[in-house]
C-alpha positions in Angstrom: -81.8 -27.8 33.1 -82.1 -24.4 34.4 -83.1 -21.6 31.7 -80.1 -19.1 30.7 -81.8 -16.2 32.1 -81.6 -13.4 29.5 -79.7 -10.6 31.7 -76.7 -14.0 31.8 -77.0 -13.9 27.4 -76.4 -10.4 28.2 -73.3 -10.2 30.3 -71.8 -13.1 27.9 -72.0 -10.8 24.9 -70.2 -8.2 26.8 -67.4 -10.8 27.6 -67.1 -12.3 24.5 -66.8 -8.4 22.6 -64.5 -7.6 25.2 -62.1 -10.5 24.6 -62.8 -9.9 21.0 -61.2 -6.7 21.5 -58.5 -7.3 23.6 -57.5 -10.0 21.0 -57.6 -7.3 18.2 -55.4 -5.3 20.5 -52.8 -8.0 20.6 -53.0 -9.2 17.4 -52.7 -5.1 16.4 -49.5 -5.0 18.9 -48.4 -8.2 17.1 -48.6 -7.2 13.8 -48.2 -3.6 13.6 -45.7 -3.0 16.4 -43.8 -5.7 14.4 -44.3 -3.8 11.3 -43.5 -0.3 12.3 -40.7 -2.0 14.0 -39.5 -2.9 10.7 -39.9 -0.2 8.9 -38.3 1.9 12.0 -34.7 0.0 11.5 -35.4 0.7 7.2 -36.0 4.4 8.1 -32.7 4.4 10.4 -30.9 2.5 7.7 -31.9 5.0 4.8 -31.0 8.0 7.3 -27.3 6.2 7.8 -27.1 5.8 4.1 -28.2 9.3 3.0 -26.0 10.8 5.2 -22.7 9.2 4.3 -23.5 9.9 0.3 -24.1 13.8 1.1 -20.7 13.8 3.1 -18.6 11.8 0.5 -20.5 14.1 -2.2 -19.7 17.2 -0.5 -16.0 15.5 -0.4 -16.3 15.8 -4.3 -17.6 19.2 -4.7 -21.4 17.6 -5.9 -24.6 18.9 -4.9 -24.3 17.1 -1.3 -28.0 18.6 -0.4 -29.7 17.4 -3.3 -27.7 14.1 -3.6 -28.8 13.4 -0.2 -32.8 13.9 -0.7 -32.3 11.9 -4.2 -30.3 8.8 -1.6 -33.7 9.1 0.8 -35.9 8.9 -2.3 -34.6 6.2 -3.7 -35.1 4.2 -0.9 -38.7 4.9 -0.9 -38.7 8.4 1.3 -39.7 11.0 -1.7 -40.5 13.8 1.1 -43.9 14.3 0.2 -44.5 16.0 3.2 -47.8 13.0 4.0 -46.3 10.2 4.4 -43.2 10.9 5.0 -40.3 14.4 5.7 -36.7 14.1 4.9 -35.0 17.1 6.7 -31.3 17.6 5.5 -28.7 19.9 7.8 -25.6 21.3 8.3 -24.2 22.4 10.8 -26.7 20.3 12.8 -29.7 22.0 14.5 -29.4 19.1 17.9 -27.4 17.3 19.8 -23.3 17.2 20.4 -22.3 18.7 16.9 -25.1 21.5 16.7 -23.4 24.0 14.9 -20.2 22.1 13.5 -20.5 22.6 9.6 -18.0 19.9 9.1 -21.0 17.6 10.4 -24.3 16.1 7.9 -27.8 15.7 9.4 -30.1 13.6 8.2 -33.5 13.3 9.7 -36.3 11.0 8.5 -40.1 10.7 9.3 -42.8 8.0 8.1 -46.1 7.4 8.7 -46.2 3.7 8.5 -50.3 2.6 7.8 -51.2 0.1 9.9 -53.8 -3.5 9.1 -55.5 -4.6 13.0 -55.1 -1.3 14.8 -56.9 0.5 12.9 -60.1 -1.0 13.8 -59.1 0.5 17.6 -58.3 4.4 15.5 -55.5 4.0 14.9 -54.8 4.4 11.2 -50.9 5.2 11.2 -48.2 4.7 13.1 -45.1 7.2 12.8 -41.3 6.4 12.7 -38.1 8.0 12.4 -34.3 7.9 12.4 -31.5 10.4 12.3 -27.9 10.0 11.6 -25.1 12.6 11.5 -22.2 12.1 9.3 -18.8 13.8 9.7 -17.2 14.8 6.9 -13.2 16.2 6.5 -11.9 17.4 3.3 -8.3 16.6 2.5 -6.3 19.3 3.3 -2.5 20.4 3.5 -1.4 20.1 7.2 0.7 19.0 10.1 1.3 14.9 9.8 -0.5 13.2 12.4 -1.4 16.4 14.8 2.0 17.4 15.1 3.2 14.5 17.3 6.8 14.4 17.6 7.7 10.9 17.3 5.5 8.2 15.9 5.8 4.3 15.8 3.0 3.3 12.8 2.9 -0.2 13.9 -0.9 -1.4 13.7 0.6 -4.8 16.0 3.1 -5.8 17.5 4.5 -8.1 20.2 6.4 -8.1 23.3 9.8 -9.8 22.3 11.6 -9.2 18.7 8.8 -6.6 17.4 8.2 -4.4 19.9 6.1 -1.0 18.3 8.2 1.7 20.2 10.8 0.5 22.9 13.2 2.5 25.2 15.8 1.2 27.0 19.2 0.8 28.1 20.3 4.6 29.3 18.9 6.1 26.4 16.6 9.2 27.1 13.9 11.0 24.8 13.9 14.7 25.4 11.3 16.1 23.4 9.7 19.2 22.9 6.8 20.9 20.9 4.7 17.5 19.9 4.4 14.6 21.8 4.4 10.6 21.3 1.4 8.6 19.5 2.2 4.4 19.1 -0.2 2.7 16.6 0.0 -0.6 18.1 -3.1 -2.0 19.8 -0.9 -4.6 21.8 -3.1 -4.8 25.1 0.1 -5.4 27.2 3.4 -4.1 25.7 2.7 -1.5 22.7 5.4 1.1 24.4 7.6 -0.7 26.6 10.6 0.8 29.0 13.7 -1.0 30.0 16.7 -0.3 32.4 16.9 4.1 32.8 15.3 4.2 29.6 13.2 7.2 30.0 10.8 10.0 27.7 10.5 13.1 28.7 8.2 15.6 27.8 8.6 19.5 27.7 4.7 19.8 26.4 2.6 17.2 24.8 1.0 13.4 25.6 2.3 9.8 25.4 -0.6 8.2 23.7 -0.8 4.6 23.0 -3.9 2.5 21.3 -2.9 -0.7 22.8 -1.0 -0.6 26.7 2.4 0.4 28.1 5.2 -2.0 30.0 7.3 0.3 31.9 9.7 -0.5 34.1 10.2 2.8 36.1 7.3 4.7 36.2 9.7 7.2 37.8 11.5 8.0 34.4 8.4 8.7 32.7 7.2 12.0 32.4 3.9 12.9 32.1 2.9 9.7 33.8 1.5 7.4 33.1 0.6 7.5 29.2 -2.6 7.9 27.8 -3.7 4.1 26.7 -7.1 3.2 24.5 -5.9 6.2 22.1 -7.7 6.1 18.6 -6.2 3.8 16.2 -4.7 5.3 12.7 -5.3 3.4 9.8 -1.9 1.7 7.9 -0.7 2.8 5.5 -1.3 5.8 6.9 -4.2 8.0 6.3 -2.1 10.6 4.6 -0.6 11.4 1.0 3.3 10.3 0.6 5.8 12.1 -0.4 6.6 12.2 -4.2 10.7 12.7 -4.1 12.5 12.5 -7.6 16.0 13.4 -9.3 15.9 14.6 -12.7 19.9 14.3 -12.8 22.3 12.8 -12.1 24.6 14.1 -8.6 28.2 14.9 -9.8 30.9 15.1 -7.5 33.0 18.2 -7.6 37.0 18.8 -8.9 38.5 18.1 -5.8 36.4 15.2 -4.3 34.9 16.7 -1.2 31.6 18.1 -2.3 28.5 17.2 -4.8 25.6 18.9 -6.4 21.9 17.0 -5.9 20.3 13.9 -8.2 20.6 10.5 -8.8 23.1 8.4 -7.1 23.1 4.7 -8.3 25.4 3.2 -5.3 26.1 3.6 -1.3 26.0 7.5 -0.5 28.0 9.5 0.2 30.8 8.7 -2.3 34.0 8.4 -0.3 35.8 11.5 0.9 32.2 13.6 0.1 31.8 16.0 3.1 29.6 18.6 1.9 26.3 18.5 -0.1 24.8 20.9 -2.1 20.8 21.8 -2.1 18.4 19.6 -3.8 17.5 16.3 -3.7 19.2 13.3 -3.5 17.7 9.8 -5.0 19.9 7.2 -3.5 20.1 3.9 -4.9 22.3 2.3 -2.1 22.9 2.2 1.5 23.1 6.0 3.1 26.1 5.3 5.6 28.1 8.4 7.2 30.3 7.2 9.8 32.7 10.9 9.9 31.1 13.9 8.5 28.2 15.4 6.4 26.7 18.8 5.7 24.3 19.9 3.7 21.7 23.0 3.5 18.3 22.5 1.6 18.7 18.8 1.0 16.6 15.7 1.2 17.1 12.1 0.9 15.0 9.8 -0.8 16.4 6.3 0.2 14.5 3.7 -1.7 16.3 0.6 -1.6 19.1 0.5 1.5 19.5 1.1 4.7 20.7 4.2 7.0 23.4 4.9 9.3 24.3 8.1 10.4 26.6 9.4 13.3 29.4 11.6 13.4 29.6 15.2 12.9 26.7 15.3 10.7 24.4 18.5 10.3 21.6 18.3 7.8 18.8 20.6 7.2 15.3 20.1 4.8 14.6 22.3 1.9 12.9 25.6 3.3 10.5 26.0 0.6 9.0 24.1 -2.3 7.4 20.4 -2.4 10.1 19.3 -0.2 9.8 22.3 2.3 10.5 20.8 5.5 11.2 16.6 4.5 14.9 15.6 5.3 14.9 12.0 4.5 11.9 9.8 3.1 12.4 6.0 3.2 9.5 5.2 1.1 6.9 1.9 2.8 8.0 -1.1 0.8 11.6 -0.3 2.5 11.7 -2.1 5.4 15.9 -1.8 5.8 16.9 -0.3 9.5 17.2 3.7 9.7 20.0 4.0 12.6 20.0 8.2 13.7 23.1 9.0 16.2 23.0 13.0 17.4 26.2 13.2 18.3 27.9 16.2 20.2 28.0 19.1 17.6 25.7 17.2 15.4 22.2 18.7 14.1 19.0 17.6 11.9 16.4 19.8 10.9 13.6 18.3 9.2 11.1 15.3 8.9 12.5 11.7 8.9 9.7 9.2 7.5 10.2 5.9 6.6 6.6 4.3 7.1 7.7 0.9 6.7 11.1 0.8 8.6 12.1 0.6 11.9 14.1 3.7 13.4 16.7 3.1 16.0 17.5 6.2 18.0 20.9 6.6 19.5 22.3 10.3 21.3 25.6 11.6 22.8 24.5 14.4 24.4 23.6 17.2 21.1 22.4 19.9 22.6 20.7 20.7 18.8 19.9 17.3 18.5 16.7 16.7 16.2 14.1 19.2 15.1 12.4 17.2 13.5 9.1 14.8 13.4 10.1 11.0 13.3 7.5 8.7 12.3 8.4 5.1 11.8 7.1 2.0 11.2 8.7 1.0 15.1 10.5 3.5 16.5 13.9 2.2 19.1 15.9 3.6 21.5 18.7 2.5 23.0 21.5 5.2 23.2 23.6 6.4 26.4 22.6 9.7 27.1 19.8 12.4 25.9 18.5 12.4 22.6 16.9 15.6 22.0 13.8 15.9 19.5 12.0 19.4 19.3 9.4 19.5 16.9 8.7 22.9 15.4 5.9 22.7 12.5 7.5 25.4 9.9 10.6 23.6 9.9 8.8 20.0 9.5 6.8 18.5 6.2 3.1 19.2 6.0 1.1 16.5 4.2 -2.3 16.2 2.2 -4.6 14.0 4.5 -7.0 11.4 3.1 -10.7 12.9 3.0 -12.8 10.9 5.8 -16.2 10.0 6.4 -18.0 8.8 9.0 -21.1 8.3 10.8 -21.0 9.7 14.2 -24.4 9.5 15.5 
């Protein structure tokens, strides 16, 4: 056998120390890239977490700042300023909402200590994560963004319940706002029929789900804006509170009434004129010849609606009830039927979350000024049915308070 000269014992000690630290380097990469990968996604879920408990404390008026440092610390992230940095901001100092106070940021840095790698220098191993939370106090506004006419439907189908359909020769003429459906069918969630058309003075047609129309022609703007936002339902928005401390009396000689409580169908026959207030209807609202009324609204919380003739109605200007008309409240799910016929006029929100709405028009030239949010929202009239929304003369709404995170 041949001596191991000693230059060979040499070179072998070389090999086997640099295999020996090669292996330290994998089993470092091994261990403490799997470790600071860890901690990396605990980091980004404390960030996420901290975040969204200073915006819903801000929400409630609390000490958001130091509720979100205490969120961070409990989880371990005590911003010592060594092993880790909590850095809280608003408006955000980077990225797409720098500068937007309604918008949290929440920045995090560790120093996670490391076992193998070490040995090569390297003794810590820094992580971080950042979220940005959105944060919208409620507030008294405009239901919805001011669209005009609003189907609440979450789903729907393509047959029997259809979200909003237009059809027959029925058109929407609208002005001021513009159409939002809730529905996310992929296929039908507005759907057009025959000459049934919408037309738009200003405004979009925005749909979550997709749109079936039949002539793209009688469309206008075409086509619709699909993949819109969903709303939640119910919708993200405080209801109406309507109520009658009275009882409605009908006057000496039969033809008018003061506001309240109403027990049966409305109006009582041969009742042509209303006085201001509201009206708490425990019936069926049917008007088949003639109604007037300044100041009034309807709260309809058991029957169904009918309207046409020579009808002209008009929301209180000013209180509570500034700017609601009729309110059918969400566990009504009875049929709301609205004809504007020729001398006929509305002024004033129609909501009835949980009904549908059937639109029918001869040719007002007043028409509707109102917003008209429905559960499903039909159309099928013979001629123009005109809808102009103007926000003072409409109901404004307290919106939920919302939170999010948005980065």
């Amino acid at each position: 056998m041949k001596p191991v000269a000693s230059h060979e014992k040499g070179q072998a000690l070389v090999i086997i120390v640099v295999s020996l630290i090669g292996l330290l380097g994998i089993t470092a990469l091994a261990v403490d890239g799997g470790n600071s990968y860890v901690q990396k996604r605990a980091v980004q879920n404390t960030a996420d977490t901290a975040a969204l408990g200073g915006a819903l404390a801000r929400i409630r008026g609390e000490d958001w700042v130091q509720v979100t440092y205490k969120i961070a610390a409990s989880n371990g992230y005590k911003n010592n300023g060594t092993t880790n940095v909590v850095q809280v901001y608003s408006p955000p100092i980077s990225g797409i909402y720098a500068g937007d106070l309604n918008y949290i940021q929440v920045r995090i840095t560790s120093q996670t200590p490391t076992y193998f790698a070490g040995i090569l220098g390297i003794n810590q191993i820094p992580v971080s994560g950042e979220a940005v939370a959105r944060t919208k106090r409620p507030e008294i506004t405009q239901i919805l963004e001011g669209n005009a006419v609003i189907s609440l439907a979450p789903t729907s189908d393509c047959k029997k319940k259809r979200s909003f359909d237009i059809s027959g020769e029925s058109t929407l003429d609208i002005e001021g706002g513009g159409v939002f459906v809730n529905s996310n069918n992929p296929t039908c969630a507005l759907t057009t029929w025959g000459n049934g058309s919408i037309r738009l003075v200003d405004g979009t047609i925005s749909v979550v789900g997709g749109a079936a129309i039949q002539k793209p022609q009688l469309l206008t703007p075409y086509p619709p804006q699909t993949g819109a936002a969903p709303i939640s339902y119910p919708p993200p928005f405080l209801l109406p509170k309507v109520g009658c401390n009275k009882d409605a009396v009908i006057s000496d000689d039969g033809t008018s009434m003061t506001a309240g409580d109403w027990g049966g169908d409305f109006p009582p026959e041969g009742v042509v004129g209303l006085q201001p207030g509201a009206y708490c209807i425990g019936g069926d609202f049917i008007v088949n010849e003639a109604l007037e009324g300044n100041g009034v609204v309807f709260l309809v919380s058991n029957g169904s609606i009918h309207l046409q003739g020579d009808i002209k109605l008009s929301a209180p200007p000013f209180g509570k009830n500034k700017g609601l008309l009729i309110y059918v409240p969400p566990d009504n799910h009875h049929i709301v039927s609205l004809n504007g016929e020729v001398g006929s006029s509305y002024r004033g929100t129609i909501l009835a979350p949980g009904s549908e709405i059937r639109l029918k028009g001869n040719e007002s030239a007043f028409g509707f000024h109102s917003q008209i949010i429905g559960y499903r929202i039909m159309s099928d009239g013979m001629s123009n049915i005109v809808i102009k929304y103007i926000d003072d003369q409409n109901y404004d709404a307290l919106t939920m308070p919302e939170i999010e995170i948005s980065q």
